[in-house]
VEXGUSE-140104 format. One record per atom (N, C-alpha, C): residue number from 1; atom name; x, y, z. Coordinates in nm, 2 decimals, padded with zeros to 4 digits. Layout:
<pts>
[NUM; CA; [X; Y; Z]],
...
</pts>
This chain:
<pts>
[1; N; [01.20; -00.96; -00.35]],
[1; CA; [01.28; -01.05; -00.27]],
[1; C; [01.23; -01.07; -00.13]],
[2; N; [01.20; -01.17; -00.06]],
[2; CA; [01.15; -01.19; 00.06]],
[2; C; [01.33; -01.25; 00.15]],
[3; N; [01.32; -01.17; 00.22]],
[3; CA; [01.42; -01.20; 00.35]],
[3; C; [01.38; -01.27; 00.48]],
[4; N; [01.24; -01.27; 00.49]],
[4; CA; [01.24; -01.33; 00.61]],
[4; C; [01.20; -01.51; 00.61]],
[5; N; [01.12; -01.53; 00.69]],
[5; CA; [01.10; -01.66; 00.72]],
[5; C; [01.04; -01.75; 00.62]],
[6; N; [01.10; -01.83; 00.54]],
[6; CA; [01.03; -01.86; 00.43]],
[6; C; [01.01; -02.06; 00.42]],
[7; N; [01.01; -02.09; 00.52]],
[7; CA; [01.04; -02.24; 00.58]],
[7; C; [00.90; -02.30; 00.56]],
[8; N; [00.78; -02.39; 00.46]],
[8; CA; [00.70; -02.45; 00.47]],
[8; C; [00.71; -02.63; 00.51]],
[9; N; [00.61; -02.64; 00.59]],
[9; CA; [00.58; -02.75; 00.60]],
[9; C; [00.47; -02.82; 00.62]],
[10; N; [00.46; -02.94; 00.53]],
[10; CA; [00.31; -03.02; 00.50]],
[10; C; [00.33; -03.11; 00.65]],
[11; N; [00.21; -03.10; 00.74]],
[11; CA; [00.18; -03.14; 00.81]],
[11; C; [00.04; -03.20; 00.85]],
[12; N; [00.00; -03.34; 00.84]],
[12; CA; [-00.14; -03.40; 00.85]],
[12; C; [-00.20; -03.31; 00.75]],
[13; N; [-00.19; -03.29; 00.64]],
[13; CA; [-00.28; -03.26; 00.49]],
[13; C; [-00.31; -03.09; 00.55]],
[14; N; [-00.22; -03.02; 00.63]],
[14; CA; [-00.21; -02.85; 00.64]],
[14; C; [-00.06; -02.81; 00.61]],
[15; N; [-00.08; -02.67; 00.57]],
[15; CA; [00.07; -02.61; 00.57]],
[15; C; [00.10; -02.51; 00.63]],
[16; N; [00.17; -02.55; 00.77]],
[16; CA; [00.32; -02.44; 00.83]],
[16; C; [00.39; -02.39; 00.80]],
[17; N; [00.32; -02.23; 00.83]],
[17; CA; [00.45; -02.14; 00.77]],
[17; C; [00.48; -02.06; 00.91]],
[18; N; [00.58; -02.14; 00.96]],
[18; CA; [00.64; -02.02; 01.08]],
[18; C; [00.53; -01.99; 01.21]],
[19; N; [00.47; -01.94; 01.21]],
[19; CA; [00.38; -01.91; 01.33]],
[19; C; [00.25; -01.94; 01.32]],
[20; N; [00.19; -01.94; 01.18]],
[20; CA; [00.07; -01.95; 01.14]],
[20; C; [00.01; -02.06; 01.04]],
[21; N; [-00.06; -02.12; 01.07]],
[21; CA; [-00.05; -02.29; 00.95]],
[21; C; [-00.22; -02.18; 00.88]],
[22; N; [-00.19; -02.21; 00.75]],
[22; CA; [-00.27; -02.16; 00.63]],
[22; C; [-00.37; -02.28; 00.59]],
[23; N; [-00.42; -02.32; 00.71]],
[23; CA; [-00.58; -02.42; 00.64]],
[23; C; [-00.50; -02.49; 00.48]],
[24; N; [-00.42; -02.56; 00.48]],
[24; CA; [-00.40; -02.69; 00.34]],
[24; C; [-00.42; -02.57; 00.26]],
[25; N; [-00.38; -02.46; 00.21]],
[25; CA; [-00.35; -02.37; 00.12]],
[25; C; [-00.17; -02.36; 00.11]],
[26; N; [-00.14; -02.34; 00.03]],
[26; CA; [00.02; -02.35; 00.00]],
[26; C; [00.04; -02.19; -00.09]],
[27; N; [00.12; -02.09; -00.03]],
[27; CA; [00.13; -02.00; -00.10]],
[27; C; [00.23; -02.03; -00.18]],
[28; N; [00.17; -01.98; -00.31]],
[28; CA; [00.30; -02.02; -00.45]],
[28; C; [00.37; -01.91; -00.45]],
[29; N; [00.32; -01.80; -00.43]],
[29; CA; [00.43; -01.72; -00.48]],
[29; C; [00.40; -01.58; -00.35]],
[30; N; [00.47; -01.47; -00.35]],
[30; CA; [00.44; -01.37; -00.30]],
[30; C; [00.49; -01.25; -00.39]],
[31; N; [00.45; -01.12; -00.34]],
[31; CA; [00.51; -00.99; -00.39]],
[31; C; [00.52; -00.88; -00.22]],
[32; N; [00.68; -00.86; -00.29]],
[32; CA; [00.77; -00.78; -00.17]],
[32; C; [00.75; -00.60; -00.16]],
[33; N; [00.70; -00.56; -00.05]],
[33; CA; [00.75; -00.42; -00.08]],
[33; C; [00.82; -00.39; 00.03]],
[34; N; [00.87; -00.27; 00.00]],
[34; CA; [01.02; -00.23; 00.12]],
[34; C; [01.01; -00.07; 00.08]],
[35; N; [01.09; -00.02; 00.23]],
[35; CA; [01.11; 00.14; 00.23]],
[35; C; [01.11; 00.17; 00.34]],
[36; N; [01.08; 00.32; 00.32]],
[36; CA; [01.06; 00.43; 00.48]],
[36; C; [00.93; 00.43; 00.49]],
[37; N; [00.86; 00.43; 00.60]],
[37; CA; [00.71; 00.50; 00.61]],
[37; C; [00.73; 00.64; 00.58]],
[38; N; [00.62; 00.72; 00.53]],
[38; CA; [00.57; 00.86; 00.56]],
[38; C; [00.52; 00.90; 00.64]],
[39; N; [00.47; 01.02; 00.70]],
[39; CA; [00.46; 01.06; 00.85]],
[39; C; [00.33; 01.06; 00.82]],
[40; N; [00.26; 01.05; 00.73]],
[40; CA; [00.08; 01.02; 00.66]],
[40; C; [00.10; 00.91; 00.58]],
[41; N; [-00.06; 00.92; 00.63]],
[41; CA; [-00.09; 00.78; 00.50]],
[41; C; [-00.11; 00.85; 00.37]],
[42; N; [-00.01; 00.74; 00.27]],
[42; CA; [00.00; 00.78; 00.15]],
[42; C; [-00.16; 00.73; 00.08]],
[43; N; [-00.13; 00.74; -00.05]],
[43; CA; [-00.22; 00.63; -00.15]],
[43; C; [-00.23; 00.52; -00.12]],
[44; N; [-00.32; 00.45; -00.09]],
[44; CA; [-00.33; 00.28; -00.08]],
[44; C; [-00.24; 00.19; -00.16]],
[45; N; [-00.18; 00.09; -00.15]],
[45; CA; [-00.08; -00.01; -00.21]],
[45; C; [-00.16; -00.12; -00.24]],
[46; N; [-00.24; -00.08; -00.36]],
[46; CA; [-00.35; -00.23; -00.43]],
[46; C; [-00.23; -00.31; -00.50]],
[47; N; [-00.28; -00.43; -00.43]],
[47; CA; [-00.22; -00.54; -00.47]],
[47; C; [-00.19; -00.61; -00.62]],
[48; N; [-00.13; -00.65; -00.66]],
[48; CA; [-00.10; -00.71; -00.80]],
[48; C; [-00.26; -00.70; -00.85]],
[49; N; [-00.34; -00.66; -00.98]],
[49; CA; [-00.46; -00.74; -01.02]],
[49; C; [-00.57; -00.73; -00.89]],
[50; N; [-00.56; -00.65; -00.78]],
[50; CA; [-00.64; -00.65; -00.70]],
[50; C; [-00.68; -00.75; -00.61]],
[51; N; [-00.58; -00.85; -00.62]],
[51; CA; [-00.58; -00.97; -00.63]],
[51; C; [-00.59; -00.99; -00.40]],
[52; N; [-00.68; -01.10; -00.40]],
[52; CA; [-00.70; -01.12; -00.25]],
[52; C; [-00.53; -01.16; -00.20]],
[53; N; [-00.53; -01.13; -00.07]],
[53; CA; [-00.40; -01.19; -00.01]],
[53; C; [-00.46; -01.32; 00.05]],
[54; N; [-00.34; -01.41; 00.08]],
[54; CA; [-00.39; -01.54; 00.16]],
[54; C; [-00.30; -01.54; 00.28]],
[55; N; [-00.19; -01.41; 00.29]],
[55; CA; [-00.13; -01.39; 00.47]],
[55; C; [-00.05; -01.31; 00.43]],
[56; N; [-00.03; -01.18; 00.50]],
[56; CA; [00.04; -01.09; 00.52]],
[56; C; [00.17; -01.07; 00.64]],
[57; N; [00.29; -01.05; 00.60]],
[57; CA; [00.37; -01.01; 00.72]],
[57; C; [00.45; -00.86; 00.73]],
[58; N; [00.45; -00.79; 00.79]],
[58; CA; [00.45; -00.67; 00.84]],
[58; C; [00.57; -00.67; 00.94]],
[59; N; [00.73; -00.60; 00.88]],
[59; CA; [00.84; -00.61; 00.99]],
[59; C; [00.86; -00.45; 00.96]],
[60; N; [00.91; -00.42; 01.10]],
[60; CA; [01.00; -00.31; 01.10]],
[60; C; [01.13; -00.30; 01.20]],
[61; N; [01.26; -00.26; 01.15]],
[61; CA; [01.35; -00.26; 01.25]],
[61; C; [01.39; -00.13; 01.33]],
[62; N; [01.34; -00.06; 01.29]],
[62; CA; [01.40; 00.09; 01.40]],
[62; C; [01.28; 00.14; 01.45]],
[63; N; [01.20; 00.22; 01.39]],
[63; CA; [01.06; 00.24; 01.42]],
[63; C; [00.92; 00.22; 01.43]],
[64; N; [00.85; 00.22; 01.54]],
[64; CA; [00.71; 00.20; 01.55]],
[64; C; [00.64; 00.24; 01.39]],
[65; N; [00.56; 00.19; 01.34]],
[65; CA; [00.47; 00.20; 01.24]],
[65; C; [00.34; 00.17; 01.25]],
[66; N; [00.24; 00.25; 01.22]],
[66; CA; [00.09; 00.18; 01.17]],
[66; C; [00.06; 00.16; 01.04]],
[67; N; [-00.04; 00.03; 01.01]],
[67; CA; [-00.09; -00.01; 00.89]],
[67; C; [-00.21; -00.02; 00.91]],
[68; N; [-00.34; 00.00; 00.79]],
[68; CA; [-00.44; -00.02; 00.79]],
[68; C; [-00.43; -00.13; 00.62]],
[69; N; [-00.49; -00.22; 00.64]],
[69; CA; [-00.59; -00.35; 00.54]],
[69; C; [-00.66; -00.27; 00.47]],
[70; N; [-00.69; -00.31; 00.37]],
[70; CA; [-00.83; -00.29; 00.30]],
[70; C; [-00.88; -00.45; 00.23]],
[71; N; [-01.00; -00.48; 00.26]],
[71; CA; [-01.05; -00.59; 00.20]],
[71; C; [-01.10; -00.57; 00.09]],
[72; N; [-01.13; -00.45; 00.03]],
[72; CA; [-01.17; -00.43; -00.10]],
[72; C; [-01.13; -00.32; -00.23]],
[73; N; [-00.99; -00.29; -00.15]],
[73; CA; [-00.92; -00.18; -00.20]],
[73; C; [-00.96; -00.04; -00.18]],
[74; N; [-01.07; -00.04; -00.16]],
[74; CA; [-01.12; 00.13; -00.13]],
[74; C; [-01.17; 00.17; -00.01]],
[75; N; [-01.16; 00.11; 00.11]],
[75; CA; [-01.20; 00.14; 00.25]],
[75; C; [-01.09; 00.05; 00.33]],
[76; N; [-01.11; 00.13; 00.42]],
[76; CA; [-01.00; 00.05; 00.56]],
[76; C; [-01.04; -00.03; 00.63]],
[77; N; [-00.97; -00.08; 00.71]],
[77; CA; [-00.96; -00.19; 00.85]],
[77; C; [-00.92; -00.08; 00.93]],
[78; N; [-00.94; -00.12; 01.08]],
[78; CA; [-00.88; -00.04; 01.21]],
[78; C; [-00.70; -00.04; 01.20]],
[79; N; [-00.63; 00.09; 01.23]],
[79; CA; [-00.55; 00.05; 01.26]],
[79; C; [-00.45; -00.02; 01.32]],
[80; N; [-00.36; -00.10; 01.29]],
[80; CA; [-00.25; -00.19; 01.38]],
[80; C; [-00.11; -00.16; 01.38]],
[81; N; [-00.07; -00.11; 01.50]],
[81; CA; [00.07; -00.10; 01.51]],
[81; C; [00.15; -00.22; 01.49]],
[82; N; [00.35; -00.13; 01.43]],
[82; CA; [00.40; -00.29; 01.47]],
[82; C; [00.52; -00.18; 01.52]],
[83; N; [00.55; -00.25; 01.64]],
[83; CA; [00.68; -00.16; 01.74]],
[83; C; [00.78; -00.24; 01.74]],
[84; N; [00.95; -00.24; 01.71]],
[84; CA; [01.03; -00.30; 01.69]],
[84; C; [01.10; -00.35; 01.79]],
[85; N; [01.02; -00.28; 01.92]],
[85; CA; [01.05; -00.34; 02.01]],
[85; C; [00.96; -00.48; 02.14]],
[86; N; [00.84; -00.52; 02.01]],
[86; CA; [00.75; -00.59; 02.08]],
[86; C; [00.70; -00.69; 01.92]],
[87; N; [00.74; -00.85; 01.96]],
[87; CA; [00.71; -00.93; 01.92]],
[87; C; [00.81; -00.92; 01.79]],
[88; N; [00.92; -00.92; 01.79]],
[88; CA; [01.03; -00.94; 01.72]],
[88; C; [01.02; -00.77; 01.60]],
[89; N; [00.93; -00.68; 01.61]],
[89; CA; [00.91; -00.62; 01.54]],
[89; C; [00.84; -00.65; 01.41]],
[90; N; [00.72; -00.77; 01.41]],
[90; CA; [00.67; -00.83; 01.29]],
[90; C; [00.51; -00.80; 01.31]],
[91; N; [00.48; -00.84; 01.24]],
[91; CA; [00.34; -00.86; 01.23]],
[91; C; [00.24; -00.98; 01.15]],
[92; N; [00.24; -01.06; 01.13]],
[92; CA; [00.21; -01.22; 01.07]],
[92; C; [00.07; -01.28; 01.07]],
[93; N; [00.00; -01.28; 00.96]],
[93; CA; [-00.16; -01.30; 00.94]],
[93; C; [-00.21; -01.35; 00.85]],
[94; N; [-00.28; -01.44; 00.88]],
[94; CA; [-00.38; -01.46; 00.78]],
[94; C; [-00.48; -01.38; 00.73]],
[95; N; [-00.49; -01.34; 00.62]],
[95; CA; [-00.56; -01.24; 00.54]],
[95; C; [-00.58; -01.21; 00.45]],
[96; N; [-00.73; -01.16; 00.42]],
[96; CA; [-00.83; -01.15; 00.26]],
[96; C; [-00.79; -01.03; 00.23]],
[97; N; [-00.71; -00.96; 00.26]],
[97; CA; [-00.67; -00.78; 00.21]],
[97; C; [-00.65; -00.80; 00.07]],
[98; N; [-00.68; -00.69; 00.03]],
[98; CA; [-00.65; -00.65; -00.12]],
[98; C; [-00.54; -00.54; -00.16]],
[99; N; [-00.56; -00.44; -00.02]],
[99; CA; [-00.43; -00.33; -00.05]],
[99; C; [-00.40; -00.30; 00.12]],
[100; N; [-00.29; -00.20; 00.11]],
[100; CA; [-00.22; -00.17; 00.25]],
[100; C; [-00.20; -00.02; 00.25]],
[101; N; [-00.22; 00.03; 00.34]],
[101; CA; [-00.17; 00.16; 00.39]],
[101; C; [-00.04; 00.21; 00.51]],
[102; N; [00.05; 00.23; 00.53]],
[102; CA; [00.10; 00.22; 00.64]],
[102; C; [00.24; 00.39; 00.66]],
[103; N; [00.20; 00.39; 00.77]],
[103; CA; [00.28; 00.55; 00.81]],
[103; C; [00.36; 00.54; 00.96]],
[104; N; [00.45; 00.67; 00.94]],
[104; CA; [00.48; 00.64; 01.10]],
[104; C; [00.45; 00.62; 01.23]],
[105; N; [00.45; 00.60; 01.30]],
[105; CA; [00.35; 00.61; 01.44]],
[105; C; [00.40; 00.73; 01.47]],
[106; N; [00.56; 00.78; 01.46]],
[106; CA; [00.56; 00.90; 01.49]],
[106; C; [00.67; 00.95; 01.42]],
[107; N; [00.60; 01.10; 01.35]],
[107; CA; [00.62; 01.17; 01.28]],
[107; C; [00.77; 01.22; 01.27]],
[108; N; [00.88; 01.20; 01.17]],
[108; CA; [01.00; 01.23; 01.17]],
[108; C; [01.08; 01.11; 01.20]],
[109; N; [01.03; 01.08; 01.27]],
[109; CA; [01.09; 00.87; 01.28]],
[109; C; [01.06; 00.80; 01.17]],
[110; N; [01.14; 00.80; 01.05]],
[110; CA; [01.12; 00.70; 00.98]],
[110; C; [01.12; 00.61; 01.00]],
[111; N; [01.03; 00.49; 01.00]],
[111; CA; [01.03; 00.34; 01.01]],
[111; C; [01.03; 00.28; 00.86]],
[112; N; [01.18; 00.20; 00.90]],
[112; CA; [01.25; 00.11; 00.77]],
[112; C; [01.16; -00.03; 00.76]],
[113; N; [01.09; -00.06; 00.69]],
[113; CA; [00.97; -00.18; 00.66]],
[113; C; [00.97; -00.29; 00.53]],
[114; N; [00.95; -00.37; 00.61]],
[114; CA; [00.87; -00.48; 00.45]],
[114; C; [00.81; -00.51; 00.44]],
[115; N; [00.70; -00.56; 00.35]],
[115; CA; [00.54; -00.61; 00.37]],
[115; C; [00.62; -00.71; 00.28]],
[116; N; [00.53; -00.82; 00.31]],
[116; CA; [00.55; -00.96; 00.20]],
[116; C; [00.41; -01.04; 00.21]],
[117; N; [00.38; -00.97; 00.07]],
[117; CA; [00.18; -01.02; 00.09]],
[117; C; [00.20; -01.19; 00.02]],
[118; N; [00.18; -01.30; 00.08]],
[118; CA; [00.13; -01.46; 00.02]],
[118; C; [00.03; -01.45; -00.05]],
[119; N; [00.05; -01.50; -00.17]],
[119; CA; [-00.13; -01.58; -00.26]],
[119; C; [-00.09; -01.72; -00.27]],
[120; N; [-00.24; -01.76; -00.30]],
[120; CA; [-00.23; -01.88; -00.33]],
[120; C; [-00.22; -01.90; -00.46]],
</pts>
């Protein structure tokens, strides 16, 4: 189930989604995940079928959290925080990732989260 901003619009032959227009790509569908972070990074979270993303959004409401990307399922991207107290507590991108990793920024602070990966 996706809760957040789910509002498209076709604009001069592109589509706006909220903060970020997706180059005339239209995501059909998505897949939701939700929970607590762990104070480590767990197992990687490979995507449906391994399948490419076409935009990732990254919320948290109580706790700072890090995530790392992977573009190929088996190695990382640099770290990115998302702090609930800076930039609505989201994080909103366009992106080729294939899986996600994400933990607390600090340890015993659970941070409550949702990822909601777009395909096309």
């Amino acid at each position: 189930m996706f809760y957040g901003y789910r509002e498209w619009r076709k604009v001069g032959g592109r589509i706006q989604l909220g903060i970020w227009e997706l180059d005339g790509k239209l995501p059909t569908r998505n897949t939701t995940y939700d929970g607590n972070a762990a104070d480590a990074y767990p197992a990687m979270t490979v995507f449906p079928n391994s399948e490419q993303a076409l935009a990732i959004w990254v919320q948290t409401w109580n706790n700072s959290l890090f995530f790392k990307l992977s573009n190929d399922a088996v190695s990382y991207q640099d770290e990115v925080e998302v702090d609930p107290d800076k930039n609505l507590g989201s994080w909103f991108h366009r992106s080729a990732a294939r899986g996600i990793c994400l933990k607390n920024q600090t340890p015993g602070a659970a941070a409550r989260y949702q990822v909601v990966v777009f395909f096309a």
